[in-house]
N, C-alpha and C positions, 0 to 999 in steps of 0.2 A: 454848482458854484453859486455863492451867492455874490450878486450885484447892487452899490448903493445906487440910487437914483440917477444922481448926475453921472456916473459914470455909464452905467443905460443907456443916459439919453446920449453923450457927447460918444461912446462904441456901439452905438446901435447893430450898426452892421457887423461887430466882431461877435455882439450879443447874439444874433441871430445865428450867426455860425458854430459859436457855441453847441445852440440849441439843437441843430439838423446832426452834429455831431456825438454831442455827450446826452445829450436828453433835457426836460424842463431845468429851466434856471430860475432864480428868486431873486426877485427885486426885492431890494428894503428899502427904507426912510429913516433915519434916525437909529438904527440899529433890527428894526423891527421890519420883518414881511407882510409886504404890500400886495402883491402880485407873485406872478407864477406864466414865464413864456415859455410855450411850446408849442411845439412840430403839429403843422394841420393833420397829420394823419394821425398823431394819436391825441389830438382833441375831437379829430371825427371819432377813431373808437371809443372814449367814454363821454362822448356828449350822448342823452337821452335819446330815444328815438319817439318823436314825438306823435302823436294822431289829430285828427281831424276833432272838431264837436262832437260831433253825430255819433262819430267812430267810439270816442270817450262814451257818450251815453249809451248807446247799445250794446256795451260792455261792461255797463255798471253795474255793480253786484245784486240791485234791486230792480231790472232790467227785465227779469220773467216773471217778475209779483202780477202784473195783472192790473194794474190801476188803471181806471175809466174815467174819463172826464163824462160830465153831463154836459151835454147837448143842446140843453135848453135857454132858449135865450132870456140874457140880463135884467132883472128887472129893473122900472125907472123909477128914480129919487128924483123927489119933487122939491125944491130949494125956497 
């Protein structure tokens, strides 16, 4: 079902029931789709499952190349 704005905001609560019933509903504005309310459990199933930094680097595809930093200390620029 689609929903204009004001009508959204001013049945929020009918909106909502909607949603737990029929499934995501669409807000518009002007005839046009602004948004998309739905049920936390199937925004937990297709929201990403995210990782940590570390996690994301140690999984990167270039992860077993082998790159070595030097060790050796900076040298100083004199101004």
């Amino acid at each position: 079902m689609k929903w204009q704005i004001q009508a959204a905001k001013a049945r929020f609560s009918e909106l909502i029931d909607h949603t737990l019933k029929q499934g995501p509903q669409t807000v518009t504005r002007h005839g046009r789709a602004i948004a998309v309310v739905l049920a936390i459990d199937e925004y937990q199933r297709i929201k990403p499952e995210r990782m940590d930094f570390k996690e994301f680097l140690m999984t990167a595809p270039l992860a077993s190349v082998g790159i070595k930093c030097p060790r050796e200390r900076a040298r100083k620029i004199k101004f």
